[in-house]
C-alpha positions as CSV (number, residue, x, y, z in Angstrom):
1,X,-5.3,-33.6,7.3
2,X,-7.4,-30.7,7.1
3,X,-11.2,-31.1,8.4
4,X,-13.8,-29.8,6.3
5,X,-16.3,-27.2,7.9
6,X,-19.5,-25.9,7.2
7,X,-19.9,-22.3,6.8
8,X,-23.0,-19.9,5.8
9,X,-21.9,-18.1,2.9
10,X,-21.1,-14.8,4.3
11,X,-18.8,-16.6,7.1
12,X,-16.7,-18.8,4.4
13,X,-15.5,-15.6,2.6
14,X,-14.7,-13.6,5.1
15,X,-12.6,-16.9,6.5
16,X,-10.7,-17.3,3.1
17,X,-9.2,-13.9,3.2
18,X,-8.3,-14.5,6.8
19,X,-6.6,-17.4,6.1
20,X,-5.3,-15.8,2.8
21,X,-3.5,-12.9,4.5
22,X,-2.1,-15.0,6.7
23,X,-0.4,-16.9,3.9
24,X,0.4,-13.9,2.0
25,X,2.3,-12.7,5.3
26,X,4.1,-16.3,5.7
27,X,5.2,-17.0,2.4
28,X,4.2,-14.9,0.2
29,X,1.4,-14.8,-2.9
30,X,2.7,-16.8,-5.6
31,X,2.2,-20.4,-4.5
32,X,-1.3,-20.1,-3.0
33,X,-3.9,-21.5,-5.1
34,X,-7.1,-21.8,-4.8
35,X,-6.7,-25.7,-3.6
36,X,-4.0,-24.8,-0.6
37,X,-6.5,-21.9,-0.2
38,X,-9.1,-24.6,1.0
39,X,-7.2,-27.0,2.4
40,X,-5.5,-23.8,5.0
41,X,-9.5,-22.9,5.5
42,X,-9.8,-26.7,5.9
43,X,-12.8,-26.4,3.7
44,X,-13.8,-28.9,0.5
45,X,-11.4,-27.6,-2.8
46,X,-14.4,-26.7,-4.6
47,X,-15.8,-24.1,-1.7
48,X,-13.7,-21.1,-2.6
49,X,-15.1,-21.0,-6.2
50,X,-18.4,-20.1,-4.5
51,X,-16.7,-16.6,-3.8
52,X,-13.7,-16.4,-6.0
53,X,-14.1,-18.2,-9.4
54,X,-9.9,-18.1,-10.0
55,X,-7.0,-17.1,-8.0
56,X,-6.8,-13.5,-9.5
57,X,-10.0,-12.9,-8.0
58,X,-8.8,-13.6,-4.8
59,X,-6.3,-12.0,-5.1
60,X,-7.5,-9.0,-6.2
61,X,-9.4,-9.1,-2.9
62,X,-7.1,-9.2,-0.7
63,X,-5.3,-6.4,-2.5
64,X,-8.5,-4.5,-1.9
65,X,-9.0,-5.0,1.4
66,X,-5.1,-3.7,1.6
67,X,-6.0,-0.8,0.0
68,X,-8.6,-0.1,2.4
69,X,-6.7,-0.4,5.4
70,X,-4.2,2.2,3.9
71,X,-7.3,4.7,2.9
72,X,-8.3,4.1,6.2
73,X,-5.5,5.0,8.2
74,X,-4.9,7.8,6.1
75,X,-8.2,9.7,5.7
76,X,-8.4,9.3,10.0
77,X,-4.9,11.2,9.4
78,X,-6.7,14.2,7.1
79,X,-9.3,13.9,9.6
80,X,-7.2,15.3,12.4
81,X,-7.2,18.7,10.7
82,X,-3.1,19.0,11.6
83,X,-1.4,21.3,9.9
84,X,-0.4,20.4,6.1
85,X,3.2,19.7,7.6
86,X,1.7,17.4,9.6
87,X,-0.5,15.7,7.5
88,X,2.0,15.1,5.1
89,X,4.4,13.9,7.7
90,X,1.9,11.4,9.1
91,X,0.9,9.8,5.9
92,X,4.2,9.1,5.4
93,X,5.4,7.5,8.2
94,X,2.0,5.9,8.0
95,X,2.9,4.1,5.1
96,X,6.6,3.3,5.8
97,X,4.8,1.3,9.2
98,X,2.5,-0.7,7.2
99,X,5.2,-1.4,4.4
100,X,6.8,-2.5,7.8
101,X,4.0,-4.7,8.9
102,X,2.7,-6.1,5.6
103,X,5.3,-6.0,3.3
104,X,4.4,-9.5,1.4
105,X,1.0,-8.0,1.2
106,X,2.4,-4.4,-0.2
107,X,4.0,-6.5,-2.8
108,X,0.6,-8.1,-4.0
109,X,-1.1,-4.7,-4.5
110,X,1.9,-2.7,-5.9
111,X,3.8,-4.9,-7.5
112,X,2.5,-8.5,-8.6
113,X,0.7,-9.4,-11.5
114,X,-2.6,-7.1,-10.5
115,X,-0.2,-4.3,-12.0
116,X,1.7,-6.0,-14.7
117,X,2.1,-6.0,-17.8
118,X,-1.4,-4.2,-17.6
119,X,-2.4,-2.9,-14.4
120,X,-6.6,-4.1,-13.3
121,X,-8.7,-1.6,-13.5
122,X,-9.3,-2.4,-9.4
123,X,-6.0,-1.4,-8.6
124,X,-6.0,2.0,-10.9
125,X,-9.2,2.7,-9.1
126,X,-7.6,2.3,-5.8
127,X,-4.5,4.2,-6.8
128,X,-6.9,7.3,-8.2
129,X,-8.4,7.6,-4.6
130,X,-5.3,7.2,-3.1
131,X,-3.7,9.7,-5.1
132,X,-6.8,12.2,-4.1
133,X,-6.4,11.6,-0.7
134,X,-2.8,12.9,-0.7
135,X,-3.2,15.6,-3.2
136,X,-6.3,17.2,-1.2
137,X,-3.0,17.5,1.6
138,X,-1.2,19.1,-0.6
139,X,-3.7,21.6,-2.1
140,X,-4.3,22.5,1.4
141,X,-1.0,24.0,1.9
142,X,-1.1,25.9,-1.5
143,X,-4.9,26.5,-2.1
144,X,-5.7,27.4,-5.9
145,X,-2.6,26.1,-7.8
146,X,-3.0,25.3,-10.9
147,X,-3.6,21.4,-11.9
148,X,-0.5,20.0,-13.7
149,X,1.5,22.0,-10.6
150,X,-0.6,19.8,-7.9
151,X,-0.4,16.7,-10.1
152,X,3.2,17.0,-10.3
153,X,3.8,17.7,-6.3
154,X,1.6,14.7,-5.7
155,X,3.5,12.2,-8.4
156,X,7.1,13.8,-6.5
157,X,5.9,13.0,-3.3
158,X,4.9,9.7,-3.4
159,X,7.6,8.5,-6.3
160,X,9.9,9.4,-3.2
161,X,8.0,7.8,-0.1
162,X,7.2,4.9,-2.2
163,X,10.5,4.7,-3.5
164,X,12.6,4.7,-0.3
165,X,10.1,2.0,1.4
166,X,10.4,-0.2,-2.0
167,X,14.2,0.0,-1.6
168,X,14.7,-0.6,2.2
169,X,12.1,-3.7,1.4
170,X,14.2,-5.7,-1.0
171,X,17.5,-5.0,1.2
172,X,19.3,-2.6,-1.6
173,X,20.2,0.1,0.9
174,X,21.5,-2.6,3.0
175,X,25.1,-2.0,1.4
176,X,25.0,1.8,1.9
177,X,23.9,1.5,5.6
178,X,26.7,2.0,8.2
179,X,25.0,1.3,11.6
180,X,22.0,-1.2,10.5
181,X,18.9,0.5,11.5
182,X,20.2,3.8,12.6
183,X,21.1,4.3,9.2
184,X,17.9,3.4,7.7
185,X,16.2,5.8,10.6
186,X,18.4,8.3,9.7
187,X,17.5,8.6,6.2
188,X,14.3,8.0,6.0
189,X,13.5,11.0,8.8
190,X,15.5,13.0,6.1
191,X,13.8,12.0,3.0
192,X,10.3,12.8,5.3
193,X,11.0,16.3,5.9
194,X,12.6,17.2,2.2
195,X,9.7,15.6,0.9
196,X,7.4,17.4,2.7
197,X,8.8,20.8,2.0
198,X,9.1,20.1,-1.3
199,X,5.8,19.4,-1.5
200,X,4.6,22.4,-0.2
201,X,7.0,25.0,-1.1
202,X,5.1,27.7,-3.1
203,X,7.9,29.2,-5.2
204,X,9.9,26.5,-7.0
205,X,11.6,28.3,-9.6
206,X,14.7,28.6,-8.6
207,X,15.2,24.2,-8.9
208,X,16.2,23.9,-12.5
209,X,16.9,20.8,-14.1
């Protein structure tokens, strides 16, 4: 039975996300409520409502504080001033490792119901700075192009890192992979440098549909 604590106000939140995450990462974010939410934080059922007035509110949190982490580790990549090769490179990989890490909690902010039927207008705002983040790497490789030709290079690039991540997280390379992880290694070290010179190949006429 779980013992009810008292909390100031600031403390209680900051606790519920904890112990949110760490559901999230266990089993996922379709069974918590709101009551397993404070009966995990050991805390009366009607405490969370103090913060968090329904699940999706919650939820929505925790995708945010996802979100961060990922801007996070990404803009101390930019920061590094690497070359746009390995900018590019880095934010990849850096999102195939926390895919690795999180991937119950990549589901909640990518692809739950915070982004279907209608996506919240949290997550669009998180996907706009993300999207700026990675096309300010792009431009820097090809300064001055023109803005549907960044838009598109930025839409490619992540439509393919996201893409490969999404499919090695629900197993459906599994059948195509040889030698387990090697396989997976293999491919993904492949898709990392196409992708990159894709995205920063300044003449791309000669690709034709």
């Amino acid at each position: 039975m779980a013992v009810t604590t008292t909390y100031h106000k600031e403390d209680l939140r900051a606790d519920l996300l904890r112990v949110g995450h760490a559901y999230v990462a266990a089993s996922g974010h379709e069974g918590l409520s709101v009551r397993k939410l404070a009966a995990h934080a050991g805390v009366s059922p009607g405490a969370p409502y103090h913060h968090f007035p329904d699940k999706r509110t919650f939820l929505l949190a925790m995708a945010k504080e996802g979100f961060d982490e990922l801007w996070e580790r990404g803009s101390a990549i930019r920061a590094q001033a690497g070359s746009p090769i390995e900018v590019l490179t880095e934010l990849a990989y850096a999102f195939f490792a926390f895919q690795a890490e999180k991937p119950r909690l990549v589901d909640l902010m990518y692809e739950s119901e915070l982004t279907r039927p209608i996506i919240d207008p949290l997550i669009v705002t998180e996907q706009l700075r993300a999207y700026a983040l990675l096309r300010g790497a792009i431009e820097d490789a090809i300064p001055g192009m023109a803005d549907g030709e960044a838009r598109a290079r930025t839409v490619a690039f992540w439509s393919a890192i996201y893409g490969y991540a999404s499919l090695v997280g629900k197993g459906l390379l599994q059948p195509l992979a040889s030698d387990g992880e090697t396989s997976f290694q293999t491919w993904r070290d492949a898709l990392v440098r196409q992708t990159v010179a894709a995205a920063i190949l300044e003449n791309t006429s000669d690709f034709k549909r």
